[in-house]
N, C-alpha and C positions, 0 to 999 in steps of 0.2 A: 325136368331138364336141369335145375339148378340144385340138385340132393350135394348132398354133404361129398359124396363120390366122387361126382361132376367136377368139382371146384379144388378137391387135394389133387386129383389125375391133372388138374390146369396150372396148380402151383409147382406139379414134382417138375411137367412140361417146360413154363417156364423158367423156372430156377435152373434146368440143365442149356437150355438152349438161349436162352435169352443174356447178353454179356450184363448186361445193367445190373442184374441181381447179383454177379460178383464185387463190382468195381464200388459198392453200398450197400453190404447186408445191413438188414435191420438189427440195431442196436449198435452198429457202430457210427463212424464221426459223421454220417449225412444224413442226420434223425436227432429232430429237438427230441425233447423229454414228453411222456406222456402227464409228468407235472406240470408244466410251465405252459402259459397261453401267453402269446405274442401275435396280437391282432398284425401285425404287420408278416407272419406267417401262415394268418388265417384263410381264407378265400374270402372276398366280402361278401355278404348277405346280398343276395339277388330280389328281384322281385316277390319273390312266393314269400318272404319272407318282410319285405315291407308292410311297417304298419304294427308290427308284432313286437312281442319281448323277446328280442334273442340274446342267445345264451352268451355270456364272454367267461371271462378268470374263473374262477371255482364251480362255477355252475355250468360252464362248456366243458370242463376237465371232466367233472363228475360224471355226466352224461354218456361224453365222451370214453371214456375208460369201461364204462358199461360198454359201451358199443363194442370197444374190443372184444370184451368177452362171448357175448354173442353174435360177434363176428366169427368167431373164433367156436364158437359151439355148433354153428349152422356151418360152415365151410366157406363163410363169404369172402373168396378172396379176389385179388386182381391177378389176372393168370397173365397180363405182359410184367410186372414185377415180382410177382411170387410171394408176396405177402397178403396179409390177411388187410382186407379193405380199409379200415380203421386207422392203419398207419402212412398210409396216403396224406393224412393231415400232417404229418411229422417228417415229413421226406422235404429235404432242403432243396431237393432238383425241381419241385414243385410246389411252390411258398401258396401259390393261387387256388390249388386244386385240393380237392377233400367235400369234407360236411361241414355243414354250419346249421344252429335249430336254431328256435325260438317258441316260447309257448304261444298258443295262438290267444291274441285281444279279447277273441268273443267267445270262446269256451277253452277259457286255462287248464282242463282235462286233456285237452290235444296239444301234442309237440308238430309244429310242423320240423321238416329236416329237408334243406336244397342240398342236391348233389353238385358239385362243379366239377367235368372230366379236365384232365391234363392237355386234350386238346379238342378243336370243336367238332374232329370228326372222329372221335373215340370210339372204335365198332366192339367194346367191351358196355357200353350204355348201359343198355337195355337189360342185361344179364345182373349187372353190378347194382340200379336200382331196384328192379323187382326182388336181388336177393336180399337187400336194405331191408328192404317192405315186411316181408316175410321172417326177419329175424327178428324185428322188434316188435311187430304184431304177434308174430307168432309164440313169442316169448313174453306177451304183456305183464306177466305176474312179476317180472322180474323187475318193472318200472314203474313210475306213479303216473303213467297217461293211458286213459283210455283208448288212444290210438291214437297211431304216428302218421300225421301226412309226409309222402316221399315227393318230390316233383324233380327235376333236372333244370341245373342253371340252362338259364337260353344263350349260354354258348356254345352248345351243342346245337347241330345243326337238323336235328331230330326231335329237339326238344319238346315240341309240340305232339306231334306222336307218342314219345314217352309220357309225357303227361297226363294223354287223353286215356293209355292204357293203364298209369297208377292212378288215374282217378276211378277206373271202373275196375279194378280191385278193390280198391277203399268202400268203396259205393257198396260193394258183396261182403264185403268186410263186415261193415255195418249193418248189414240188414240179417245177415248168418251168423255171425259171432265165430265164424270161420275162416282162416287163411286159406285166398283161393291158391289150387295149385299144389298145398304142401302136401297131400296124399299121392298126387301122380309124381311130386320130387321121389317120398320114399320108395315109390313102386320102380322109379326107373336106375337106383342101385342095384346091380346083381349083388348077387353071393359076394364075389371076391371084390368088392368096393368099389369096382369100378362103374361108369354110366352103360346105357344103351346106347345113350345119343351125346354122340362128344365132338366136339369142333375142329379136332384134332388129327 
């Protein structure tokens, strides 16, 4: 459901149809820098993430800039703005919303990373965490954690459900050494790139 297909067919979708992707394309004046961290542009660190080391200035960027890329290698994007998920942190119409990690206390091999949506009833959720999950796991060679906890800030009004379901990914994650999920992503691109099953 979430193949690389899935999510260009979501971004071509909303970039024609949705006004917001005109009125601030990315890289123009309503997008900090993917150099600069400005905690005061950040989303604060919620729950999942108390108690931990999280990331700020060089070491949020770092992390962070990876994430574009394999945001940007898996299809992970947000299909109401039409860019690649990652730059949700840098969108000024949204200072609060984005990721935020921290390595976790009791085994500095795992990054935890909270999602915070743009609002609490964001029906993009579910899609935009689990394809979180799936790029950074699925991609693990590309980083120095042995795996990434995803969870959703609890201002999302699903929170709890999301959770329940990235924790029993993680869970299969760990016991397989396998991203659940990413074989039925590549099965459900046809030929011509597009999905089977699209929301559209």
């Amino acid at each position: 459901m979430f193949g690389r297909g899935y999510w260009t067919d979501a971004a071509v979708f909303a970039t024609v149809m949705n006004p917001f992707t005109r009125s601030t394309t990315p890289g123009g004046d309503g997008f900090d820098s993917w150099d600069a961290f400005d905690p005061d542009r950040a989303p604060a660190p919620g729950p999942f993430l108390e108690g931990h080391d999280v990331l700020a200035g060089d070491d949020h960027l770092a992390f962070h800039r990876l994430t574009r890329e394999l945001f940007e290698e898996r299809g992970v994007y947000d299909a109401t703005f039409g860019y690649n998920l990652a730059r949700l942190n840098l969108d000024r119409r949204h200072p609060d919303a984005g990721f935020r990690y921290a390595v976790d206390a009791d085994e500095p091999s795992i990054l935890r990373a909270e999602f915070t949506p743009t609002t609490e009833f964001c029906p993009q959720a579910e899609a935009l965490v689990t394809g979180a999950f799936r790029a950074w796991n699925g991609l693990a060679d590309r980083h120095e954690y042995d795996l990434v906890r995803v969870r959703a800030h609890p201002l999302h009004h699903q929170s709890d459900a999301l959770d329940a379901e990235l924790e029993r990914l993680e869970t299969e994650f760990r016991e397989t050494g396998t991203v659940p999920g990413a074989e039925s992503d590549a099965d459900a691109v046809t030929g011509d790139g597009t999905t089977a099953q699209s929301p559209f």
